[in-house]
C-alpha positions in Angstrom: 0.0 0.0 0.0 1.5 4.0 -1.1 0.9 6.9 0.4 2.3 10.1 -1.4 4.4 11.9 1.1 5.4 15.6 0.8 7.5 18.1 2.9 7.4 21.3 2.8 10.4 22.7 3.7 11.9 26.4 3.7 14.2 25.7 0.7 12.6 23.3 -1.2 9.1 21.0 -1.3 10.2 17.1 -1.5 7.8 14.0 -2.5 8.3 10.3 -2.8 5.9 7.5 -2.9 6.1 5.7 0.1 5.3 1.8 1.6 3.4 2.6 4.4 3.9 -1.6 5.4 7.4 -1.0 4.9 8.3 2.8 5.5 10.5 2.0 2.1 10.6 4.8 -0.8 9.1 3.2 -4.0 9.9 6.1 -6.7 12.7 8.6 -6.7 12.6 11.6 -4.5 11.1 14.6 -6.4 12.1 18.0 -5.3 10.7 21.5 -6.2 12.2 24.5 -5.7 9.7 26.7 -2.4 8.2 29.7 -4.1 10.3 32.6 -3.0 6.7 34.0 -2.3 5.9 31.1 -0.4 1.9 32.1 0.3 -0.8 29.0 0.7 -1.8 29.5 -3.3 1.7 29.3 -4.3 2.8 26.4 -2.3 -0.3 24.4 -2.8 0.2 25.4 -6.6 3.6 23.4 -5.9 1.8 20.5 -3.7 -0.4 19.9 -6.6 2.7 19.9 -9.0 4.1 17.2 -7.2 1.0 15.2 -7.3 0.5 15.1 -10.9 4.5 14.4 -11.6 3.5 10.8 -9.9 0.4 10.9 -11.2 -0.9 10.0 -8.1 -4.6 10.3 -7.0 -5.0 8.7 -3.6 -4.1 9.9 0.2 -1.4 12.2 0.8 0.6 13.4 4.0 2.2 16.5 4.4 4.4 18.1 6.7 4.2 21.7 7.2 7.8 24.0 9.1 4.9 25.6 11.9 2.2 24.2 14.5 -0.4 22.4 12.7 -3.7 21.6 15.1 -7.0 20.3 13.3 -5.3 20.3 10.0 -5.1 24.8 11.1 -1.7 26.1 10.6 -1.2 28.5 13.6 2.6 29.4 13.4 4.4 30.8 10.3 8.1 31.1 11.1 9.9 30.3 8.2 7.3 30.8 5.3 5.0 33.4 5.0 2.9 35.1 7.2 -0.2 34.8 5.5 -0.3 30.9 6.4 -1.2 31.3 10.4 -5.3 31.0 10.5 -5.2 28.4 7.0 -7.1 25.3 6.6 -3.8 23.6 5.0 -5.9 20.5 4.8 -8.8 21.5 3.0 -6.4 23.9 0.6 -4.2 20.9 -0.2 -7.5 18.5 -1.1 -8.7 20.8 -3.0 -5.3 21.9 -5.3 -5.3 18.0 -6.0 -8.6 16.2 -5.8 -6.9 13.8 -2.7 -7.5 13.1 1.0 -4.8 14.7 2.7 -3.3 14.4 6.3 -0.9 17.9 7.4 1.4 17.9 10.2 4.3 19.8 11.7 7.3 19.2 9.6 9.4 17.7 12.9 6.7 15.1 14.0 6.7 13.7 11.3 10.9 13.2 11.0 10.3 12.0 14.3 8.0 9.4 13.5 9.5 8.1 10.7 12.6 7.9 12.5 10.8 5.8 15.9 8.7 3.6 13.6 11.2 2.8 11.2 14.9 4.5 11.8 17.1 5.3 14.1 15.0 5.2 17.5 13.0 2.1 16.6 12.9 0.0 19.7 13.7 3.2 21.7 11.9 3.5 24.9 12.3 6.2 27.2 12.6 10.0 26.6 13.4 10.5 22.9 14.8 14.1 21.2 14.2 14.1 17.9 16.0 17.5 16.6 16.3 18.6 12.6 18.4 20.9 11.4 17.7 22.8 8.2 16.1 26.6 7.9 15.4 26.2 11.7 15.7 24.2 14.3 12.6 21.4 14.6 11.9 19.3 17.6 9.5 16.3 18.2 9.5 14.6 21.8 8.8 10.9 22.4 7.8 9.5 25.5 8.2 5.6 25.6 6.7 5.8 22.0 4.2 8.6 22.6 4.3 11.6 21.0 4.3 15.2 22.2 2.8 16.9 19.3 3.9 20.6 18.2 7.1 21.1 20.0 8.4 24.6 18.6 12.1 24.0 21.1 14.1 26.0 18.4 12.7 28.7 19.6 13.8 28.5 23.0 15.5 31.8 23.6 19.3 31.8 23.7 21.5 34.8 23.7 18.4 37.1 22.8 17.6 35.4 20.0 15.5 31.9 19.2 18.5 28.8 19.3 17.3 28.5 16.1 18.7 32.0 14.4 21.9 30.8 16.6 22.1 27.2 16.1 20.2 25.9 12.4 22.0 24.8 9.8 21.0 27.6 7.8 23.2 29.9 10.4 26.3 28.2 9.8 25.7 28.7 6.2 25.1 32.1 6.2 27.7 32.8 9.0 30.4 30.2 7.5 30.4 29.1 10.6 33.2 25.8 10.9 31.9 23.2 12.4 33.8 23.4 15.6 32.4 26.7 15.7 28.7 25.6 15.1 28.9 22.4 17.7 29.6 24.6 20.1 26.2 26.8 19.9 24.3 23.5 19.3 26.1 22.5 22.9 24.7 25.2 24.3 21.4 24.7 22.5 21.5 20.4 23.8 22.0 21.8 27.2 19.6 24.0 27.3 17.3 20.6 26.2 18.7 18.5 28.5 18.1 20.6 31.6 14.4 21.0 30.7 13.3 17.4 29.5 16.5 15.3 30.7 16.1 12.4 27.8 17.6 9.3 27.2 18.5 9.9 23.8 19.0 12.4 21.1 18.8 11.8 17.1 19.9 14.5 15.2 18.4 15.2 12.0 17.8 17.3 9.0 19.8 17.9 5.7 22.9 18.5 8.1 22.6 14.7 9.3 24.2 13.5 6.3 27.5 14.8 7.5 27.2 13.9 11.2 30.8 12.7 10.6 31.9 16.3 10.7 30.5 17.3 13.9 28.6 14.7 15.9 31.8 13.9 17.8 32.4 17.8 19.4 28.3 17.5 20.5 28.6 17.1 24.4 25.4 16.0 26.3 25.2 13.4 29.1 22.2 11.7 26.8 23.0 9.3 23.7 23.2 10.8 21.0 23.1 9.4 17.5 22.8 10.5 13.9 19.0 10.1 12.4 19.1 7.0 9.9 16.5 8.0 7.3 18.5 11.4 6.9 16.9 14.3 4.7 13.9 11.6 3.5 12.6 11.5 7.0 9.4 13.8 6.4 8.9 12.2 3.9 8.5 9.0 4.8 7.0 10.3 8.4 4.1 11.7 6.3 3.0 9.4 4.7 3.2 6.8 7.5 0.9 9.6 9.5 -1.6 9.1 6.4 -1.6 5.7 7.1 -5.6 5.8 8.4 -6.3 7.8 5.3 -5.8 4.4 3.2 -7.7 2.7 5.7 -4.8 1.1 7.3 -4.0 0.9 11.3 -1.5 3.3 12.9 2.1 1.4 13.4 3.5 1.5 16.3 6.4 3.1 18.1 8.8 1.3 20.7 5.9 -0.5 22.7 3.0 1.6 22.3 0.7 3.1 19.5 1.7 6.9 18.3 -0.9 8.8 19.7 -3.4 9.9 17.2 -2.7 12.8 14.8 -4.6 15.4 14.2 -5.6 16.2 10.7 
């Protein structure tokens, strides 16, 4: 069974079609450039792009970079502004014809990443963190999820950890990574005194060089790269449209995600 899954990032808007028995990717990765005017028409203009390049016309998850309650985006910190107050649910169905499940960009990393990746099995207190444009969080609690974390914009230095600490900053600051582990130490810390986890999986396009930094991170929880890398929302929303094809939820380390809200 395929579920089309999309995310919507600040860069770019990714889709895959996606086992949702398996977690597997069953087509190439497909990625759009994110309007540079990225209002609901002109993304969902792209969402519906995507759709037709896989010609696809069955249930779709998408992930969405702000708070997503009810299918209602509430947030808007890294696209534009006109998004807080929008049905992203019924704007997506309608640009292409499909049921479509929306949640927050980092939940669904996070799921894909305790279902199938790197915390599978994992019990305890589970960070997930991605790095990209921001900084996104998703929390597990002995496979429960914590839905709409927004910790990258805990408040560091006078500014939100995530205009100190994403991956964009070290871009834009050609920041080495020496230089960038250490404000993403201060950022863990900051983490580790409020929630105190077992274990960390660190995420986002940035994952796919954990080689070049994981080993300067410093926290008294494990801490390990995230397996499914920059397909994770991907594959996390798609598995979070699993009820849309009529399928069961899967399950995390021992118990059942808790239920999403679309």
């Amino acid at each position: 069974m395929e579920v089309l899954g999309i995310d919507i990032g600040g860069s770019g808007i990714k889709g895959a079609l996606i086992n949702v028995i398996t977690g597997e990717m069953t087509t190439e990765r497909h990625r759009i450039p994110t309007p540079d005017k990225s209002t609901p028409e002109n993304v969902a203009t792209v969402v519906a792009e995507l759709a037709r390049h896989f010609e696809w016309n069955g249930p779709i998850g998408c992930t969405f970079p702000a708070v997503v309650r009810h299918g209602i985006v509430y947030t808007a910190a890294n696209v534009d502004k006109s998004w807080i107050g929008t049905d992203a649910v019924t704007l997506f169905e309608k640009s292409t014809g499909c049921p479509v499940r929306v949640l927050n960009d980092a939940d669904a990393a996070g799921l894909a990443e305790m279902i199938v990746g790197a915390g599978k099995d994992r019990q305890g207190v589970v960070i997930m963190l991605t790095f990209g444009t921001g900084i996104g969080t998703a929390i597990f609690v002995d496979g429960h999820l914590l839905p709409n974390t927004e910790f990258g914009h805990l408040p560091i230095r006078g500014k939100d950890a995530e205009h100190r600490a994403s991956a964009k900053i070290r871009d834009d600051e050609n920041l080495s990574w020496s230089q960038w582990a250490e404000r993403v130490n201060e950022y863990l810390g900051l983490m580790e005194f409020f929630f105190s986890p077992d274990l960390f999986i660190i995420g986002g396009g940035v994952s796919k060089k954990h080689h070049k930094f994981l080993h300067l991170l410093k926290t008294q929880a494990e801490i390990i790269p995230a397996q499914l890398r920059n397909e994770a929302g991907i594959i996390g929303a798609a598995l979070a449209a699993r009820d849309l094809a009529q399928l069961p939820p899967l399950v995390t380390a021992t118990e059942e995600v808790l239920p999403l809200e679309s």
